[in-house]
N, C-alpha and C positions, 0 to 999 in steps of 0.2 A: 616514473610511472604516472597515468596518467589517472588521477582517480576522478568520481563520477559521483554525484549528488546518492545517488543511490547505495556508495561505496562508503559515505559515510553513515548516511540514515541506517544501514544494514548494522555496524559498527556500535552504531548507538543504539537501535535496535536491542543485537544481541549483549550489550554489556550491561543497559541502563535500564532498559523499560523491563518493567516487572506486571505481573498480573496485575498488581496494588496499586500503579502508579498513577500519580493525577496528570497525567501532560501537559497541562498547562501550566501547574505547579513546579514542575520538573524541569518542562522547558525552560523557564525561566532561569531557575537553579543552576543547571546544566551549561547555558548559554555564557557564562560568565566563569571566570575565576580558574581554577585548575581544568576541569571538563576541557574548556577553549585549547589549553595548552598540552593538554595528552591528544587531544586529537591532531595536532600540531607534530606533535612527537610521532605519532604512529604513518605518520606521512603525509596527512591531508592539509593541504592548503587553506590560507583564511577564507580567499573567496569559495571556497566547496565547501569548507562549514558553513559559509551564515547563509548560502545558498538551501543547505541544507536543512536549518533552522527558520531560514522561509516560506520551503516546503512542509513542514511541521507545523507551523503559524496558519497556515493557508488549511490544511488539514482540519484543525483546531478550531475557527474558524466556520467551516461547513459543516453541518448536521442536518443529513437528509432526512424530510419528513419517512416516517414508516409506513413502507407499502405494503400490501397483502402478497403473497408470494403469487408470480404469474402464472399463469392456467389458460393456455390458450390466447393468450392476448396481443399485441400487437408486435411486432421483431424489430429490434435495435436497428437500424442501418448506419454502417460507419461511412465514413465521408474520407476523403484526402488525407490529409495528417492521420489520423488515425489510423486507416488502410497503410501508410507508408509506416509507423512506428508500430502496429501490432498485427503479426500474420495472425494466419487464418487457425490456427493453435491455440494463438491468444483468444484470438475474438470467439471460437468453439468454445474453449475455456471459462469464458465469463458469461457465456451461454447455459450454458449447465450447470454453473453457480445460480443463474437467475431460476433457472428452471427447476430445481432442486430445493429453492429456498435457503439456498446458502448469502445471497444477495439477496436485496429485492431493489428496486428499477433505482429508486434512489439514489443506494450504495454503486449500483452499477456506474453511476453517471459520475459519483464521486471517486469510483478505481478511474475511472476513463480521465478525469480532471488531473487527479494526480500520478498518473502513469504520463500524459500529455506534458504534465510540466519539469519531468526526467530531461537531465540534460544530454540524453543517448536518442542516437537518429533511430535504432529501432531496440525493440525490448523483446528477451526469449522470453518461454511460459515459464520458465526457476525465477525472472526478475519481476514478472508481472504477480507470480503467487504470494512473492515480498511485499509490492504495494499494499494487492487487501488484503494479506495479515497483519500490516500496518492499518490500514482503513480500517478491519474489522478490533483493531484492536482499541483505536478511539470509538469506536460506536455503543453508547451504551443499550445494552438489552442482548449484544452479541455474541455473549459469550460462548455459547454451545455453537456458532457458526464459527466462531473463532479458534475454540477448541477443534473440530474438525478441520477447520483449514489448517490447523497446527501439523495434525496428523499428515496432513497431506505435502507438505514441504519436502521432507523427503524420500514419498512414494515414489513410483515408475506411473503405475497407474489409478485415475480416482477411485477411493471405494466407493458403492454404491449408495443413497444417500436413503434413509428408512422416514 
């Protein structure tokens, strides 16, 4: 089976990261010793872990300044790679996070950064909602964006945002 950077981040995701956890502290911890070896066990390959734990680094790493929520401002244009890795679902989708104040332009750029370094030629909207509940979940100040994105994982449709 053929597993995919994302297949593990989800894994560690749901096993490891807690509300409380420091990611960097964690990652550390995590990257080494039995962690390496259970995920070894559960199927994943060494190069999709540390690939994995790259993309966590890389996350880690960036910390977009905080923008005001946008109100009329200027529209994202995607470009090539992007247009080929996230349809028009996706890119709605991260529209109406921005426009909602679930993102702000930042964050946006930072889901776009690390949905781009997925090593899948393209992403549904259930893989893309993983990114920035990962994104939102290193971000601090996010928590109430986070907590709704939480909700929304496994919605059909978004609720409205107040």
């Amino acid at each position: 089976m053929k597993e995919s950077i994302l297949d593990v981040l989800l894994y560690l995701f749901e096993h490891y990261f807690t509300d409380d956890a420091d990611l960097v502290r964690d990652r550390d911890s995590l990257r080494s010793g039995p962690l390496f070896d259970e995920l070894g066990q559960a199927g994943f390959s060494p190069a999709e872990i540390n690939k994995a734990f790259e993309w966590l680094d890389a996350l880690a790493l960036q910390r977009p300044a905080v923008s005001p929520p946008r109100t009329g401002g200027p529209t994202r244009v995607y470009f090539g790679p992007e247009l080929d890795k996230l349809d028009v679902e996706c890119r709605g989708f991260l529209l109406f996070l921005e426009q909602h104040g679930i993102l702000d332009a930042g964050q946006r750029e930072l889901v776009l950064d690390r949905a781009m370094a997925l090593d899948q030629d393209e992403l549904d909207l259930d893989d893309l909602k993983w990114v920035v509940l990962m994104v939102l979940f290193n971000q601090p100040g996010s928590e109430a964006a986070y907590a709704w994105m939480e909700t929304q994982m496994f919605a059909d449709e978004p609720e409205p945002v107040h």
